[in-house]
Steps between C-alpha positions, in 0.01 A plus 500: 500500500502820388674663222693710742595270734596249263816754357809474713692771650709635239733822471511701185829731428478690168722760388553682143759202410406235681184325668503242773305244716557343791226154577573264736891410488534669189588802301494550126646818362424638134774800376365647250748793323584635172724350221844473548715760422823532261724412838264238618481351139916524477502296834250217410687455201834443679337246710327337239803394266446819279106387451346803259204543746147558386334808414356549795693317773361604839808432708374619810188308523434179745265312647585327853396239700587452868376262715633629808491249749708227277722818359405316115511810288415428126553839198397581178752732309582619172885403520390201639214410208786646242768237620288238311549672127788321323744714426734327238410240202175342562509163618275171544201571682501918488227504222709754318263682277757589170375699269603870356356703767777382691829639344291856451384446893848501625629760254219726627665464899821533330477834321630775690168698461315180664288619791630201693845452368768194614703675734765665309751217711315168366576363196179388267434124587214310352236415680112364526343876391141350614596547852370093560572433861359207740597685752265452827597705754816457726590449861584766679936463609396567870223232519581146703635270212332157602204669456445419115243364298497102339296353285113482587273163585272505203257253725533754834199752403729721800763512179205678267399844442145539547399664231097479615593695805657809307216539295256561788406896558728522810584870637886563337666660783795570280594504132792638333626443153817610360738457163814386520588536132330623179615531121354480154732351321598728211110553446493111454321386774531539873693363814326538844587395842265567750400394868182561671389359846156535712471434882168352603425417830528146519836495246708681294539422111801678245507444103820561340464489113708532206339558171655531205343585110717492198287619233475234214672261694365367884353576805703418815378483900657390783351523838577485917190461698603479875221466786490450863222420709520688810343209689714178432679327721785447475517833272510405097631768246378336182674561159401428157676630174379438156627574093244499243620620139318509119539599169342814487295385189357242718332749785399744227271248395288524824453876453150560519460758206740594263613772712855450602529704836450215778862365354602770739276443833708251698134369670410349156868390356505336849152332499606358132804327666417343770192402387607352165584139448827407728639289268538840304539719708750361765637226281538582140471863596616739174779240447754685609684216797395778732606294852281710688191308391290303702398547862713433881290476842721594782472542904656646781421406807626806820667397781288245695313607803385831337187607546331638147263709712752668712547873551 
């Protein structure tokens, strides 16, 4: 078969904001648009509890998935990611990293002079100033409520990303990546939330990813890989979400030379953490009691009868 027959009939719909395509029964839509404004910030904030966003907080960003046939609609947002961040006294299982940079963090959102100020209506609360959040995604209000995901077979292989088959040199027929959320933590480190997703012909793959660096302290990931195989029967959305966390001592010691600079690429902080021992790494972790160690397998099965290969 031939290259060109073997890619499905897809629609592509891009605009300066917003890109689209439309494969088989589905449609994934990317809006991409600049950081949120003073209003948009003031509004977040009120429906966050009074949450001192992020530097950057790009409210109007989302990524969407719609499986049209089922109605199953699944979204990526930053109010949505930002819900996660404790806002109050740390508790068991947030991995509350307390140090200085904290107080002098929330001072600096506080000041009247701060770029991205509380709204002058919200009293100063504490709250995590990494940003942590396990937050994977939510479903969208209008989608069919029985159609949820539970917990995966680990013995069905259906249940299992395949990771061999998203490493072949398929033809991407669509890739967008945006950020929901971005800040540096006083100059202390940095707090990123980011989705990206690729359409190949045979399936569709997204990567949600939180990493987090406090300088002197730990590295922090946690991660939503979702997949669908166009082809199964009955149709499988297959989710997997995953925390990793060290001391940042400990992946310093894998730098290659003593230059310092890939503590900043997320490829090779990444590599370092999932690649490192899991007893440390989603176990012990940077000792912290962060709950959002460890890894979950999840499925959703659409409504039965649907055809993965439909128009």
């Amino acid at each position: 078969m031939s290259s060109a027959e073997a890619i499905p009939p897809h629609d592509l719909d891009n605009t300066p904001n917003s890109s689209s395509i439309k494969i088989h029964s589905w449609r994934l839509t990317s809006k991409t648009l600049p950081i949120s404004n003073a209003s948009e910030i003031n509004a977040a904030q009120d429906v966050l509890g009074g949450l001192p966003l992020p530097e950057m907080t790009f409210g109007n960003n989302a990524l969407v998935l719609k499986e049209e046939k089922s109605g199953w609609e699944y979204v990526f947002d930053a109010v949505g990611a930002l819900r996660g961040v404790r806002l109050g006294e740390f508790q068991d299982g947030d991995g509350g990293v307390k140090v200085g940079y904290a107080k002098e963090w929330l001072q600096s959102r506080t000041d009247p002079s701060s770029q991205t100020p509380l709204s002058y209506t919200v009293a100063a609360k504490p709250f995590d100033w990494t940003y942590t959040t396990t937050y994977s995604g939510h479903t969208a209000p209008n989608s069919p409520p029985q159609l949820e995901f539970r917990p995966a077979d680990p013995s069905n292989r259906n249940h299992q990303i395949p990771l061999a088959q998203l490493t072949r040199p398929d033809p991407i027929l669509f890739y967008s990546e945006i950020t929901l959320f971005e800040d540096e933590l006083h100059d202390n480190g940095s707090s990123t939330f980011s989705v990206r997703v690729r359409v190949m012909p045979t399936c569709l793959f997204l990567l949600a990813r939180l990493l987090l660096r406090v300088d002197g302290v730990l590295f922090r990931m946690h991660d939503t890989r979702i997949y669908h195989d166009f082809s199964t029967s009955p149709p499988l959305i297959l989710k997997e979400t995953g925390g990793w966390e060290l001391p940042y001592n400990v992946v310093k010691r894998h730098l290659p030379s003593p230059d310092l600079s890939p503590l900043t690429d997320p490829q090779f902080v990444a590599k370092v953490l999932t690649t490192s021992s899991v007893e440390k790494t989603q176990k012990e972790g940077a000792q912290t009691g962060w709950r959002g160690l460890g890894s979950t397998y999840e499925v959703l099965e659409l409504t039965s009868g649907h055809q993965g290969q439909g128009s």
